[in-house]
VMD Tcl script that draws the C-alpha trace (Angstrom):
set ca {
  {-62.63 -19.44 15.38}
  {-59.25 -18.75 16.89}
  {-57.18 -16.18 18.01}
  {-54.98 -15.89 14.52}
  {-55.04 -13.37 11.86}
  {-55.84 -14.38 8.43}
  {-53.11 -15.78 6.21}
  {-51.38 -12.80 3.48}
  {-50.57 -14.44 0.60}
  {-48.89 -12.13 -2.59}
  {-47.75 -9.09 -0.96}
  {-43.93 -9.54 -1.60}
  {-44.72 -10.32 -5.37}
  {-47.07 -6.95 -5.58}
  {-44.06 -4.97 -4.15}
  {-41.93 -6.71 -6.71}
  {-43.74 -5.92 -9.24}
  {-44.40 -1.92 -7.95}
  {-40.33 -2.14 -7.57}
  {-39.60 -3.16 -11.29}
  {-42.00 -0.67 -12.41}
  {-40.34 1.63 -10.88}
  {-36.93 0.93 -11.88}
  {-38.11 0.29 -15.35}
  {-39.97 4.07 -15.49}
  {-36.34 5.35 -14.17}
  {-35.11 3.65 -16.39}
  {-37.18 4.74 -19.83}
  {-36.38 8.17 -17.42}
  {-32.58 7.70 -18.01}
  {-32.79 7.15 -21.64}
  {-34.96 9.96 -22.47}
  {-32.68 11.87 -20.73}
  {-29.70 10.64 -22.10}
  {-31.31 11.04 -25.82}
  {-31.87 14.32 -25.40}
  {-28.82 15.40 -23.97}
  {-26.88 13.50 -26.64}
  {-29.47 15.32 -29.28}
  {-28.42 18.76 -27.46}
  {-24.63 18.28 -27.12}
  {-24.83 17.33 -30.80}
  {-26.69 20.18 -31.94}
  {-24.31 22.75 -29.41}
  {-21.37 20.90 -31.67}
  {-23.00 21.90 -35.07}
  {-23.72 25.59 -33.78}
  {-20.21 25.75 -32.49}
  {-17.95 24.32 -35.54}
  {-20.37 27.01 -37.85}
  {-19.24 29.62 -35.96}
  {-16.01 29.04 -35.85}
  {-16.40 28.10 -39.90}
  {-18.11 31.35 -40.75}
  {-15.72 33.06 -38.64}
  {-12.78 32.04 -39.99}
  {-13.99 33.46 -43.50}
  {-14.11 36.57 -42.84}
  {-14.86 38.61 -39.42}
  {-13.01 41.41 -39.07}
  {-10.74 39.69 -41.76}
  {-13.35 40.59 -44.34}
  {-16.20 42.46 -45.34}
  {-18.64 39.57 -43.86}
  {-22.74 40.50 -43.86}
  {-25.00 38.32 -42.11}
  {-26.08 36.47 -45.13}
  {-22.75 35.41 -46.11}
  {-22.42 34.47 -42.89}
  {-25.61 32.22 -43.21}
  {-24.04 30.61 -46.05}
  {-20.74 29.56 -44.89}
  {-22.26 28.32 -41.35}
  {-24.92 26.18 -43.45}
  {-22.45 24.58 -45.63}
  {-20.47 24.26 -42.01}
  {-23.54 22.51 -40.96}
  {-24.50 19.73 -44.05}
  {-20.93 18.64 -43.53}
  {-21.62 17.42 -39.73}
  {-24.53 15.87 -40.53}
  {-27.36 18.99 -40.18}
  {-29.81 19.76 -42.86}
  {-30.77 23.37 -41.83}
  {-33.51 23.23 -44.07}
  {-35.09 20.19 -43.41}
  {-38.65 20.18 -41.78}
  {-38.36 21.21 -37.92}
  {-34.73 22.26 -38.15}
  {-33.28 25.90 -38.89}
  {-29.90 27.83 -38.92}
  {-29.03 31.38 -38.38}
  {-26.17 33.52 -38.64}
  {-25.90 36.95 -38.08}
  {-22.38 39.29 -37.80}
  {-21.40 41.63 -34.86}
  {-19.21 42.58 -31.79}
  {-18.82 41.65 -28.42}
  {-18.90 43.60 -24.93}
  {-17.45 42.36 -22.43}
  {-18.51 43.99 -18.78}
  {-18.16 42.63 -15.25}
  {-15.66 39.70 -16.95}
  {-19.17 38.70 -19.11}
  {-19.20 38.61 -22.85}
  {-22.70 40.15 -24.53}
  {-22.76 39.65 -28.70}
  {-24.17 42.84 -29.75}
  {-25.41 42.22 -33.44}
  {-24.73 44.99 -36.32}
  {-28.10 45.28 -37.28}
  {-28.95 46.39 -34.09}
  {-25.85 48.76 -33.46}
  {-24.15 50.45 -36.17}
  {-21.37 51.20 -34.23}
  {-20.75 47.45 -33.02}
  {-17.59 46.57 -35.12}
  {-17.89 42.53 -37.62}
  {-15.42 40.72 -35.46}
  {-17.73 37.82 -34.70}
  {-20.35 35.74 -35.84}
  {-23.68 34.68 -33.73}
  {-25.24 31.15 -34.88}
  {-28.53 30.37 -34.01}
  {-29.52 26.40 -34.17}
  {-32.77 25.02 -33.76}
  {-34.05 21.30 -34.32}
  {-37.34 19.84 -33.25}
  {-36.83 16.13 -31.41}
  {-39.47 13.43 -29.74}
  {-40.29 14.61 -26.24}
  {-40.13 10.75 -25.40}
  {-39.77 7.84 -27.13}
  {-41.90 5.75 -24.41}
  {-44.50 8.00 -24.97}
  {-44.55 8.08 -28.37}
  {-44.33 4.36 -28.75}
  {-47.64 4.61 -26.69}
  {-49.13 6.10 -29.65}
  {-48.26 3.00 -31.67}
  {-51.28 1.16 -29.62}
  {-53.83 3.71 -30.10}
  {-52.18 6.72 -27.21}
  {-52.30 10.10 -28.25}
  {-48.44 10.37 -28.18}
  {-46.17 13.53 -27.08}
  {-45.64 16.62 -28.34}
  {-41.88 16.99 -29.84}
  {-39.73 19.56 -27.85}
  {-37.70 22.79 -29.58}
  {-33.63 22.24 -28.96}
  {-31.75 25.15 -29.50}
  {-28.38 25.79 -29.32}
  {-26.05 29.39 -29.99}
  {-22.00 29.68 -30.20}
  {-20.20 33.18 -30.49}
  {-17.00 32.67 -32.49}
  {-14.26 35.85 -33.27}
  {-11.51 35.76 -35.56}
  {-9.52 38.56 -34.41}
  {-6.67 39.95 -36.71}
  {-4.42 42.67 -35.63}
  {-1.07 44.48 -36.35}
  {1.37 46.25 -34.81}
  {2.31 50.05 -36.39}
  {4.44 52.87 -35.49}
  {4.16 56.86 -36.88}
  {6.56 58.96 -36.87}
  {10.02 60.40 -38.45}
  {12.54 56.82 -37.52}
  {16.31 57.29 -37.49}
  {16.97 54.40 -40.02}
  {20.46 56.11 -40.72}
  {22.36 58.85 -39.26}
  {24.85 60.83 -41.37}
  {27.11 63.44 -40.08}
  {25.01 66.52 -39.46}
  {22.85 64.63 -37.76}
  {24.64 63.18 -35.30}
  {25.95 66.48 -34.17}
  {22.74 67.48 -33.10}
  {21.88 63.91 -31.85}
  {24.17 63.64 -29.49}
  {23.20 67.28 -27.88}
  {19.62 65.51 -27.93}
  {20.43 62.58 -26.20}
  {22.89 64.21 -23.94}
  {19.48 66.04 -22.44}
  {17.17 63.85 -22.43}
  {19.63 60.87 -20.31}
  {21.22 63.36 -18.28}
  {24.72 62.29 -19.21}
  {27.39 63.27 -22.07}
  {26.31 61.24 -24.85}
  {29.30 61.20 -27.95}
  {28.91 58.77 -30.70}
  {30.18 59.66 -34.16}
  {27.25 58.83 -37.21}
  {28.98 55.36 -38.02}
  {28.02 54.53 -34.47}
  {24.52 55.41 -34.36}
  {23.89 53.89 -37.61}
  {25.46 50.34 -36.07}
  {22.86 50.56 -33.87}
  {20.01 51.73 -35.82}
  {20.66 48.53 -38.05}
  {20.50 46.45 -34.94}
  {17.16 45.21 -34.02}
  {15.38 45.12 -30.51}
  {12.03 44.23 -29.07}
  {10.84 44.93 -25.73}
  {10.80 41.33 -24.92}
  {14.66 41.07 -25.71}
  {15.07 43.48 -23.04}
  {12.84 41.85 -20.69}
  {14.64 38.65 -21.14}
  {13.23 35.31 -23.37}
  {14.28 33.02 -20.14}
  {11.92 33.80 -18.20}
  {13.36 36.33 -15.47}
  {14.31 39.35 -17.62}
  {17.34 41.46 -17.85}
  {15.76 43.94 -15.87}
  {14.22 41.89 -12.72}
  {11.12 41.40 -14.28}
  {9.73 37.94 -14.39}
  {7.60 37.36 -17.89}
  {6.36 34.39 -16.52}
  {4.10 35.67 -14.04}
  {0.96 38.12 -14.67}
  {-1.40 38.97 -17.91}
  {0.72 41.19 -20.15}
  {-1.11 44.25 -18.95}
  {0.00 43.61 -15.78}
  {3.68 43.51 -17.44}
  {3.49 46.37 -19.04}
  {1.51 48.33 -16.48}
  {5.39 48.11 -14.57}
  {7.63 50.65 -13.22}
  {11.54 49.82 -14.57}
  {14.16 52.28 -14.36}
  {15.87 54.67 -16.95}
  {19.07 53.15 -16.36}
  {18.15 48.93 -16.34}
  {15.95 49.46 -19.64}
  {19.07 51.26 -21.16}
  {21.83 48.66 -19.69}
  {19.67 45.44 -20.34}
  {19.07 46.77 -24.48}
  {23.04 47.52 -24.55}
  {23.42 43.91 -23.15}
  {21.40 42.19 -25.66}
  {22.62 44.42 -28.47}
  {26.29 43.38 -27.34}
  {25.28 40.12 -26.97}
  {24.47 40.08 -30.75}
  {27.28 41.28 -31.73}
  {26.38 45.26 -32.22}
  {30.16 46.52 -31.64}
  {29.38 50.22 -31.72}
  {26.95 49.84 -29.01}
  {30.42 49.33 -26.70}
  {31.12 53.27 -27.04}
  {27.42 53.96 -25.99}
  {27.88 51.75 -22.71}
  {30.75 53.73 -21.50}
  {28.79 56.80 -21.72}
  {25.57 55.57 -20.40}
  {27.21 55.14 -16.59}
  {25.50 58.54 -15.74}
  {22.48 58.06 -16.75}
  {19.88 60.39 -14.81}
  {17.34 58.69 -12.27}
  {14.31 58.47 -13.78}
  {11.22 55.78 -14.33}
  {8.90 54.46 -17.20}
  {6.03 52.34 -17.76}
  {6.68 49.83 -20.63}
  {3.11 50.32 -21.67}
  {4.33 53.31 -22.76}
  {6.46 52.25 -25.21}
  {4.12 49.30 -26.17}
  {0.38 50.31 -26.87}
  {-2.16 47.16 -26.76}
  {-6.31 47.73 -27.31}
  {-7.27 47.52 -24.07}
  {-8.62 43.71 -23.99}
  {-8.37 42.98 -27.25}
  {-4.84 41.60 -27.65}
  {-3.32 39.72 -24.66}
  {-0.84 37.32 -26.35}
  {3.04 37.74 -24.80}
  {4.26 37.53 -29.02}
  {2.90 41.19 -29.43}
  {5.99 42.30 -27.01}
  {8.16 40.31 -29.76}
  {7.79 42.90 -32.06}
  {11.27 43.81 -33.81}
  {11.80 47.73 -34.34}
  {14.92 50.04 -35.09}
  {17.06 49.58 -31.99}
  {18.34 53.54 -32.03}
  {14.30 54.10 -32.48}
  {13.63 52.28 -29.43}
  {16.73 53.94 -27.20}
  {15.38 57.35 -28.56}
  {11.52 56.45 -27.52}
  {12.72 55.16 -23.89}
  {14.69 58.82 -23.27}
  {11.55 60.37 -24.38}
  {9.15 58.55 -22.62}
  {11.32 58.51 -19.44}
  {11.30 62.46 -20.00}
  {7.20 63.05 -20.67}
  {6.49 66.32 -20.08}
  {9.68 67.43 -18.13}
  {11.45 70.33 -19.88}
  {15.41 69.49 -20.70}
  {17.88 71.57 -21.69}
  {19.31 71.19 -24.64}
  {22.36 72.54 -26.49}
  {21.67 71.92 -30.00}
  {24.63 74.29 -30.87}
  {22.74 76.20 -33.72}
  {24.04 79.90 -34.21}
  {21.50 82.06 -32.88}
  {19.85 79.68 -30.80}
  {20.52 79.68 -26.62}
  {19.02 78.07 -23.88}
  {17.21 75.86 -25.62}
  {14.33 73.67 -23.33}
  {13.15 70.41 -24.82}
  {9.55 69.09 -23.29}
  {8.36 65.65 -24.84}
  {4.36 66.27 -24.57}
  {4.10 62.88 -26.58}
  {6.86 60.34 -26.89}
  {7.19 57.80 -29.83}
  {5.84 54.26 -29.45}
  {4.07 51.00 -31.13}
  {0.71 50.01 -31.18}
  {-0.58 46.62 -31.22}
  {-4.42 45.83 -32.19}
  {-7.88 45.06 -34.25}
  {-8.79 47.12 -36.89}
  {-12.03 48.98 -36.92}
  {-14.09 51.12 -34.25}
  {-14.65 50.41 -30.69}
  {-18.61 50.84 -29.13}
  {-18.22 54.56 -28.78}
  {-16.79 55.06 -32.37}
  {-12.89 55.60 -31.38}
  {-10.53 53.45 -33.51}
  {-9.15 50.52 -31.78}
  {-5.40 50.53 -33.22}
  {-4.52 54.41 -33.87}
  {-0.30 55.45 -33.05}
  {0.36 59.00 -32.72}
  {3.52 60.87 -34.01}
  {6.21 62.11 -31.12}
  {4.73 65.76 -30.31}
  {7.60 67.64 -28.31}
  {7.99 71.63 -27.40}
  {10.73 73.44 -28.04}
  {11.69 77.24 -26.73}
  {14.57 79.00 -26.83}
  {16.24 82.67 -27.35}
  {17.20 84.14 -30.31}
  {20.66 85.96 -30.16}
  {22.25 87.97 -32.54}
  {24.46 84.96 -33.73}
  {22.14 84.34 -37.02}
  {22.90 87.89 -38.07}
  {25.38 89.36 -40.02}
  {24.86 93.08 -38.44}
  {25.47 93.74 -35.43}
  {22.63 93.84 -33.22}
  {21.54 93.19 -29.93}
  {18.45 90.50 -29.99}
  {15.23 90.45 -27.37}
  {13.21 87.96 -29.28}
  {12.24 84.14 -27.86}
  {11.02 81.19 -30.34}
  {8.38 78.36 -29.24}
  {7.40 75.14 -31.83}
  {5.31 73.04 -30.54}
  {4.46 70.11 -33.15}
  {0.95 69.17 -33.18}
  {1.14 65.16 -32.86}
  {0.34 63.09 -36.63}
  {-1.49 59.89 -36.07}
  {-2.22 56.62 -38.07}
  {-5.25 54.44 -37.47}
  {-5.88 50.79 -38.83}
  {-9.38 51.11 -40.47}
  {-9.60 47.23 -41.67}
  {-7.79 43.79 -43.02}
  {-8.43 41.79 -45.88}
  {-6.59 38.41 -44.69}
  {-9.08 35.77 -46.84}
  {-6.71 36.63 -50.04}
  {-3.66 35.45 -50.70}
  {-1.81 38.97 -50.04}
  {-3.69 40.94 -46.78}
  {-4.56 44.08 -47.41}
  {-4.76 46.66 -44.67}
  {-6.36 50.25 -44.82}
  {-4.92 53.06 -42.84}
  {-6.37 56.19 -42.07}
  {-3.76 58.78 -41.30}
  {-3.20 62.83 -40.29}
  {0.03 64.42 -40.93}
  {1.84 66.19 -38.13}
  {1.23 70.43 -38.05}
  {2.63 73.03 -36.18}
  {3.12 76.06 -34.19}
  {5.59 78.27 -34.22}
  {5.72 81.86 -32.38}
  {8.75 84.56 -32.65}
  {7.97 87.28 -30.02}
  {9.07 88.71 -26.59}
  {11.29 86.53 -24.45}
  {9.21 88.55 -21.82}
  {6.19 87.13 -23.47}
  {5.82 85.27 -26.58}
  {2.84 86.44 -27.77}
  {4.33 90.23 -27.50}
  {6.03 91.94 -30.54}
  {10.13 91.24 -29.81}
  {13.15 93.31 -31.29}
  {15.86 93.67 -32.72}
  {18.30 97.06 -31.78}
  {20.61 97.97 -34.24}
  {22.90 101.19 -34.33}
  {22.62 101.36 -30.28}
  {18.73 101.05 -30.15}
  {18.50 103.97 -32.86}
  {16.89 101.78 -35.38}
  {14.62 98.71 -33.93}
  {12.76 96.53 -35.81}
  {9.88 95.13 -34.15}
  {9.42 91.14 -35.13}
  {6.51 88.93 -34.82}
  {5.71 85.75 -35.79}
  {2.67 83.86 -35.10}
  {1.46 81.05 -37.37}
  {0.06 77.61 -37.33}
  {0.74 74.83 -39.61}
  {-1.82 72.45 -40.77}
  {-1.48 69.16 -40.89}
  {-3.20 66.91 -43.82}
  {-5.23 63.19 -43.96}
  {-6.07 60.33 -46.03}
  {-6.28 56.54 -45.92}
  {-3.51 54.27 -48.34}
  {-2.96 50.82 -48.29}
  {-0.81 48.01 -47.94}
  {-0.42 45.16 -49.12}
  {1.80 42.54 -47.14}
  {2.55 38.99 -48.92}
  {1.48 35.78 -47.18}
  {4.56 34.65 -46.93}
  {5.50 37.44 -45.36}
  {8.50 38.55 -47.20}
  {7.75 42.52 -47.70}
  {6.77 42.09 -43.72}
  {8.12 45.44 -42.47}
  {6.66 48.32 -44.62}
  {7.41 51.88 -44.48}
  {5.61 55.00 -46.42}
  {5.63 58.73 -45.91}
  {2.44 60.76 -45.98}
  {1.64 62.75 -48.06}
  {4.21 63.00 -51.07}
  {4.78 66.37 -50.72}
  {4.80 68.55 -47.00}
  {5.99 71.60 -45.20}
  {8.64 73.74 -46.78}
  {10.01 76.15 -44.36}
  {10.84 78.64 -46.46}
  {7.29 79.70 -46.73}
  {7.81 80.92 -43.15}
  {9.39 83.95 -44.71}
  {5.88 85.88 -45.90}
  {4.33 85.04 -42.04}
  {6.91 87.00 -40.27}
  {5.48 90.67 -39.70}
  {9.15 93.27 -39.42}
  {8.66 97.35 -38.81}
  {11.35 99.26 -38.62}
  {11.08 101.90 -35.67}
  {13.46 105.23 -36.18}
  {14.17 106.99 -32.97}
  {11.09 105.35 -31.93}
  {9.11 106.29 -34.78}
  {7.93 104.32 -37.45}
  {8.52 106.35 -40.24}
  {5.64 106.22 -43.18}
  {8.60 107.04 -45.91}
  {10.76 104.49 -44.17}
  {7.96 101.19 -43.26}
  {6.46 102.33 -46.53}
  {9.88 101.88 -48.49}
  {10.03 98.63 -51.19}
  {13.60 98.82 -51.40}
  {14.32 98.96 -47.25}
  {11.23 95.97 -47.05}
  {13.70 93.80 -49.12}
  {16.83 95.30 -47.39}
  {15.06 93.94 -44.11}
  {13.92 90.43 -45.49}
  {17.64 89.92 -46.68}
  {19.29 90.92 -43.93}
  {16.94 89.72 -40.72}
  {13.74 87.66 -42.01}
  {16.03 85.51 -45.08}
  {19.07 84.33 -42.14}
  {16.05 83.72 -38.98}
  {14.12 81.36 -41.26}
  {17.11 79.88 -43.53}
  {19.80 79.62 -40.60}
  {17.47 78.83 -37.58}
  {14.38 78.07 -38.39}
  {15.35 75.71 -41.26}
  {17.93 73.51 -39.27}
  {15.38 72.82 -36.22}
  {12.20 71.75 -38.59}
  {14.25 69.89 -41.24}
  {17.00 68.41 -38.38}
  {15.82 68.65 -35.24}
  {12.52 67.59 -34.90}
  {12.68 64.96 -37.49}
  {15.27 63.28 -34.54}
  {12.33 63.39 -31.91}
  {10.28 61.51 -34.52}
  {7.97 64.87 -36.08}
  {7.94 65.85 -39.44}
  {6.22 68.58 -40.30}
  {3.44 68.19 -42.82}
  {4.33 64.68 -43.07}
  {4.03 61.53 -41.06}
  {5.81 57.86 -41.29}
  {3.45 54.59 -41.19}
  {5.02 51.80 -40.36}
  {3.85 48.08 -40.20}
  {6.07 45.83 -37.82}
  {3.89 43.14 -37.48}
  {1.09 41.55 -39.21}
  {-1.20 38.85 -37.26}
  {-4.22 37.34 -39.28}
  {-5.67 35.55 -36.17}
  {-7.75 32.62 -35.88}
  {-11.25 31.83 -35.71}
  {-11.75 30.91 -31.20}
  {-15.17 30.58 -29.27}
  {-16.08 32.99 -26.96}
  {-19.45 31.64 -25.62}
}
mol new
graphics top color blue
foreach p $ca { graphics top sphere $p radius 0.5 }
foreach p [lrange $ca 0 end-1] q [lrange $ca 1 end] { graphics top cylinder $p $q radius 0.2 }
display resetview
């Protein structure tokens, strides 16, 4: 024997043949894998176009169940090639909201919480598939096979309608008497001498304005602000002066072609200091509506110059000299200034409507002198209104007709109104005739309630009858039934006289003579003139649509 290993013959071709093995396993790998992913992206496409098919019948556009839903994301389905009731395949639908918490959306189904609004529609797709084709071909030569596998896939799809509304008394023409005590109004509430004869105001209450055509279409707006950059709650979350919201709206009102607004620009160069949010003007559901056309929305340009001077005057007291005999030193406070509201229909999670506008609520006080009496007398009396703030909420939409239907909710605007002490209000006041040797002690004390209902309307597709307006209810507040509230006894020498409070004939003398000319020539003018300008009516509130938005059907997961 000699010194030399043995000869190895075949090793290269075993590792060629372990090596093709190998790659040929990866390979049957590969297109397992690939079949099934195809199988799953296919099925994901069949759950996704049925949501966004069910969806767009109905969601918060309709009154959608689950079943219904079912049905229209089945039919969805057959047409893309998926029999949901074929053996090993199934389809489910099922209606709800979504939540959306630490920037993650949740689908919370109806079933499960009543309060979770039909804006979307869950589908559920399931479809049984080959584990592997290798395998299985195995079973072709006597193998046992593979089990198949379950592929499921889910899509969330929304179809979110939503409209813009207003409440409130709007100035859509001003005749004479009114703009007497306008400009008196406006004078306060800007800080500057505001003059502008009825034929004026009403050139600009024809004129309309949006809050974008302040902010400028071109990008950087009239008033510095760029619209380009931020979400829109960022937008309207800032801080723009009294005075460059007021100058950039007489600009673009100017620009098209308003000429009264000229005589308004002259008398705006004084215009107090003051800031505002445009969120206040502009309301959106937190969330819900994000697209930059909602700050398109047209409204009354005089509506929108009045809402800015109250909203750049929230909760400051102004005086006012509304130049009403009887009335002095008048103090205006705006607890609630006029604006839009932009949203959904229906309930949020914790049962508060998403779209709901309330009326302007504003407090007025002021002394009573002896000017509204035709004795003389020397006054110590002080009157306080404060209206208690209307609103109107958008219950629901009906956009799969051919005319959408929306359904309001709505509370008319009350009241209080107190005649007492100027010392304090909620003392008896008087009034001193003869040199104090007759008073008659005065007192008034009362609260007006406001009504509620839901109406309708109906807005054509085409959107001709667009902008709708409708007062609530029919019939309101009439102040002359102000007249049995107020409490009068008349005090002799200090004494109130049983033959003499007890008297018919001196009761009437009294009501002619003091109750009749407070409620007819002061009380009358401010609830019928005055507040109707700050956008309250009492016993009565305005719904207006501005803007109606059907929405489309989008994925959200």
């Amino acid at each position: 024997m000699n010194g030399w290993p043995a000869r190895q013959r075949g090793a290269i071709g075993i590792l060629a043949a372990t090596t093709l093995l190998l790659a040929l396993i990866c390979l049957l790998l590969v297109v397992d894998t690939g079949r099934l992913y195809l199988e799953q992206r296919n099925l994901q496409r069949v759950a996704d176009v049925a949501a966004l098919e069910s969806a767009s019948q109905g969601a918060l556009c309709g009154d959608q169940s689950s079943a219904q839903a079912t049905s229209f994301a089945k039919a969805s389905a057959m047409l893309n090639g998926f029999d949901a009731d074929a053996a090993g395949s199934s389809l489910s639908a099922e209606v709800g909201g979504v939540l959306s918490a630490g920037g993650l959306r949740s689908f919370i189904a109806s079933a499960s919480n009543a309060a979770a609004a039909n804006e979307a529609v869950h589908v559920k797709v399931t479809k049984s598939v080959p584990g592997s084709l290798v395998a299985n071909l195995g079973g072709l030569f006597g193998g046992g096979g593979n089990a198949n596998v379950d592929l499921r896939a889910e899509a969330v799809a929304r179809r979110l309608p939503n409209a813009t509304i207003s409440a409130g008394t709007g100035l859509a023409s001003v005749n004479s008497g009114q703009s007497a005590l306008l400009n008196p109004i406006l004078s306060g509430l800007l800080g500057t001498q505001i003059d502008l004869s009825a034929a004026a105001y009403n050139g600009i209450a024809d004129a309309k304005l949006s809050v974008l055509d302040i902010l400028g279409a071109d990008g950087m707006g009239l008033i510095g602000v760029d619209t380009s950059l931020g979400t829109i709650e960022q937008l309207l979350n800032t801080n723009v002066g009294l005075q460059q919201v007021l100058a950039a709206s007489v600009n673009v009102l100017a620009k098209n072609g308003v000429a009264s607004v000229e005589a308004l620009r002259t008398q705006l160069v004084g215009v107090k200091s003051a800031t505002l949010k445009l969120g206040d003007l502009l309301g959106l559901s937190a969330g819900e509506v994000n697209s930059m056309s909602q700050l398109d929305t047209a409204i009354n340009a005089l509506d929108l110059i009045m809402a800015v001077a109250q909203v750049a005057n929230k909760n400051s007291a102004v005086a006012v000299n509304l130049g009403i005999p009887g009335l002095a030193n008048a103090r205006l406070t705006v607890v609630e200034p006029k604006r839009i509201v932009s949203g959904p229909p229906g309930q949020d999670e914790s049962g508060a409507w998403r779209t709901e506008v309330r009326q302007s609520q504003v407090r007025l006080t002021a002394d009573i002198d002896s000017g509204f009496l035709s004795i003389l007398a020397t006054t110590k009396l002080q009157l306080a209104i404060e209206g208690a703030s209307g609103a109107v909420w958008l219950k629901s939409m009906a956009c799969t007709r051919p005319d959408t239907a929306l359904d309001f909710g709505w509370r008319s605007s009350g009241a209080t109104i107190k005649i007492g002490s100027p010392a304090n209000i909620d003392q008896i006041g008087s009034i001193l005739v003869l040199g104090g040797l007759v008073r008659l002690d005065l007192k008034l004390d009362t609260s007006i309630a406001g009504s509620s209902g839901d109406t309708r309307f109906n807005v054509k597709a085409d959107g001709s009858d667009l902008v709708q307006s409708r007062r609530l209810p029919e019939s309101g507040f009439l102040a002359s039934t102000l007249k049995a509230s107020i409490n009068v006894n008349p005090v002799v020498l200090g004494l109130c006289l049983p033959l003499l409070c007890g008297s018919t004939a001196l009761t009437d003398l009294i009501v002619n003579s003091v109750v009749a000319p407070l409620v007819d020539g002061l009380l009358t003018p401010i609830l019928n003139l005055v507040l109707p300008l700050l956008g309250v009516q009492l016993g009565y509130i305005d719904a207006e649509i501005l803007k109606v938005d059907v929405g489309r059907a989008e994925l959200l997961i």
